[in-house]
N, C-alpha and C positions, 0 to 999 in steps of 0.2 A: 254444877260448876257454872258460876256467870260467865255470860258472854262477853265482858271487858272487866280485864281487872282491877278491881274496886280501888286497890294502893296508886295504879295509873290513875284511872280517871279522878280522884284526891287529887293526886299534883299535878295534873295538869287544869285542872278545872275550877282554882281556888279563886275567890271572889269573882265569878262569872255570874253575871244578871241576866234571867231569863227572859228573855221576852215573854207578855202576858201571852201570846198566843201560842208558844212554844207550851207553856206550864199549864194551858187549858190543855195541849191534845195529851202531853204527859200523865195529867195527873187521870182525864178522861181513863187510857190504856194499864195506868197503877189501881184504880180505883174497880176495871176490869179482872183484873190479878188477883187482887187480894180478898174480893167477894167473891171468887172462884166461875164465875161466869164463862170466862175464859175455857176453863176446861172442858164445858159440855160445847166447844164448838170449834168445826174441820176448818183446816187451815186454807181451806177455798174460803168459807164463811169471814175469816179475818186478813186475805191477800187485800181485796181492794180497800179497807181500812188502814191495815198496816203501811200501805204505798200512799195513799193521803194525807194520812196524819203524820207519820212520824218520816217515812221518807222524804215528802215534799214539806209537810208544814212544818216540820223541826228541821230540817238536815238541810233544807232549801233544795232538791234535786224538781227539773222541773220535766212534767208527762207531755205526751202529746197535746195535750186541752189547749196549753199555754203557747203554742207557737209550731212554726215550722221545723226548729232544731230545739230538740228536748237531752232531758239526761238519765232518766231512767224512763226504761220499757214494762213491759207484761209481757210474760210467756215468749221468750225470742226463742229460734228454733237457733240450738248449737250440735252441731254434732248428730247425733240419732236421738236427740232427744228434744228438749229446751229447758230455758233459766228461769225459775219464776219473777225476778225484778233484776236484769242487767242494767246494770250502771256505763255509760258511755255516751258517747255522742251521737245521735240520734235524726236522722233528715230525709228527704225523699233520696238523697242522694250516699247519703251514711248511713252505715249499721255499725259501729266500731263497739261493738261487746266492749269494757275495761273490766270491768267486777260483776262477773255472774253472781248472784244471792239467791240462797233457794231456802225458800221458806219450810216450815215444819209446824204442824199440832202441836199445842200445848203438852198432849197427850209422848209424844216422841219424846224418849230421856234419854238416850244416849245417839248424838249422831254422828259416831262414828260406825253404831249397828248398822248389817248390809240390810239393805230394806227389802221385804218378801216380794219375788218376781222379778227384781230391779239388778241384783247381784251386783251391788254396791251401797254403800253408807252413803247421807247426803253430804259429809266431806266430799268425800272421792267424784261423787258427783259434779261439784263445782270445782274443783282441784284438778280434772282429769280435763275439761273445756279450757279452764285457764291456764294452763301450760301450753298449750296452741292456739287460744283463739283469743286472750287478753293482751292490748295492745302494752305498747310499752318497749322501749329501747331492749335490745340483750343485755341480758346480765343483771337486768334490774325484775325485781318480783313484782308479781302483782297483786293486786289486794283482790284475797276472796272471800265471802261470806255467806256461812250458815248460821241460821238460827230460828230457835222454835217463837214464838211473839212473846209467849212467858216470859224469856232470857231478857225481856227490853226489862223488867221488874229490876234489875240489879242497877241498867243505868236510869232509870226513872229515881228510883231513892239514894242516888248518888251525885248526881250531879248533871246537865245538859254540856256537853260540847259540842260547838260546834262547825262541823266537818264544812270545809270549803268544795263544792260538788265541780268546780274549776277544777279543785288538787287532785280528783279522782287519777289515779294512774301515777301519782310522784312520790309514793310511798317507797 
């Protein structure tokens, strides 16, 4: 199952002009996929790729490197655990989680499977942090996400939208 639905991302995404450097890191991570590369390597091996390339250099979210307030982290501790790439706003003086995202191996195909030792699925994982620790007014949801770096294949040959990393949290 892809990770965005392909009929969505069509209508929202009609006559959109990639940036050339959005379509160098895309086609880079498609070009991964589809010569199977991808599969012989742990999702440690593709975290710090997948947060450069397509979270900062497509989606625009910016790391620690680029200043004193960022928008996506690495490994924040939530709960008894941690996020692998929390989305929020980020400072000496902020830790404000919005969208915990927790990555997964090529290899991982169903994740809503409970994962061995963990006694949960990587849904639940991120679903169980963002019910208490994702900011956001009551009564409003918040955006969470899993996904294995394979699932980017569906929006790679469909189309680039692009998420305003401001709107994190007004979904």
């Amino acid at each position: 199952m892809p990770l965005f639905n392909p009929k969505t991302i069509a209508r929202h995404a009609k006559d959109v002009e990639i940036p050339e450097t959005h379509l160098k890191h895309l086609q880079e991570w498609r070009d991964m996929i589809e010569d199977g590369r991808i599969g012989g390597l742990k999702e440690t091996a593709l975290h710090g790729q997948f947060s450069t390339k397509i979270v900062e250099g497509v989606l625009g979210y910016t790391g620690p490197a680029s200043g004193s307030n960022y928008t996506v982290a690495s490994e924040k501790s939530i709960l008894r655990g941690s996020v692998d790439l929390p989305l929020g706003h980020f400072s000496e003086k902020s830790n404000e989680i919005i969208a915990p995202f927790e990555l997964k191996g090529a290899k991982t195909h169903d994740l809503d499977a409970i994962m061995p030792g963990r006694n949960k699925s990587p849904v639940q994982r991120v679903n169980q942090p963002a019910s208490s620790l994702c900011a956001g007014p009551p009564g409003r949801s918040s955006v969470c996400g899993c996904a294995r770096p394979a699932d980017i294949k569906s929006a790679v040959r469909t189309a680039h939208h692009d998420l305003a990393p401001n709107d994190i949290g007004r979904a």
